[in-house]
C-alpha positions in Angstrom: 84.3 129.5 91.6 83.0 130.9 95.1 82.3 134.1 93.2 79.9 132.3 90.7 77.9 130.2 92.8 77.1 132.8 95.1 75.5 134.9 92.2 73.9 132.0 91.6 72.4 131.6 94.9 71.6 135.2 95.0 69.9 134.6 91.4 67.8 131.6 92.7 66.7 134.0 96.0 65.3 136.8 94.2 63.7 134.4 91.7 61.9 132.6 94.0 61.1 136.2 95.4 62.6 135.9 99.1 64.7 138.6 98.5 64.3 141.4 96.3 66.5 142.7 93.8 69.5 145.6 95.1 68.2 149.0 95.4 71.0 150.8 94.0 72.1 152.2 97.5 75.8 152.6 97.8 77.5 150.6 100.6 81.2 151.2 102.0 83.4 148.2 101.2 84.4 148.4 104.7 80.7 147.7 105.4 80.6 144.0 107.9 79.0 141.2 105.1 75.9 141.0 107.2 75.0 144.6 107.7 75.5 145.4 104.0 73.1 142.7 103.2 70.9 144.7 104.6 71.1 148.2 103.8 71.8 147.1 100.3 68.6 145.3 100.1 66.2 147.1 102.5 65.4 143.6 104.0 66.8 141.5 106.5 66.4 138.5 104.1 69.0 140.1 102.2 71.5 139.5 105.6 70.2 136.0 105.3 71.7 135.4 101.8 75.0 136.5 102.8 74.7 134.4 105.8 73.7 131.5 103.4 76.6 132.7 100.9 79.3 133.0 103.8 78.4 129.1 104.8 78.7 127.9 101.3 82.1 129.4 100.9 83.5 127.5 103.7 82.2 124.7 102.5 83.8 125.3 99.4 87.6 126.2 100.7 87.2 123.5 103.7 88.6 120.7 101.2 91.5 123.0 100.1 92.5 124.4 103.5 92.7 120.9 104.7 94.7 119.9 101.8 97.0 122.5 102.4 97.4 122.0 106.3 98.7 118.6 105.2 101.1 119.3 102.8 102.4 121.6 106.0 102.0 119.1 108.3 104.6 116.6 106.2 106.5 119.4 105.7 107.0 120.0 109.2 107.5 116.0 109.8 110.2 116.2 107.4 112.3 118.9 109.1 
């Protein structure tokens, strides 16, 4: 789920022409998300979207995380 609606963000960026499209440069995978923005898009805009991408996956684990910290916490209760 994370995975697609960070493509679509991406999408909707280069669209609306803030960022442009990759340029084909290989990046690491032990490249920080930020940096690789960057180099991967020749444009800081590019470390923008991940930084916009990075927020909306937290906000899309936050309600399971705190799910699962209270199916701990009455597990610990319990014991």
């Amino acid at each position: 789920m994370c995975r697609v609606v960070n493509t679509a963000v991406y999408y909707v960026f280069i669209v609306l022409d803030l960022v442009g499209p990759p340029t084909g440069v290989r990046v690491p995978w032990t490249t920080p998300q930020i940096i690789s923005g960057f180099i991967t898009t020749n444009s800081y805009m590019g470390s923008v979207v991940q930084i916009v991408q990075i927020a909306i996956g937290v906000l899309i684990w936050i309600p399971f995380i705190r799910n699962l910290d209270k199916t701990y916490c009455a597990q610990e209760k319990a014991v």
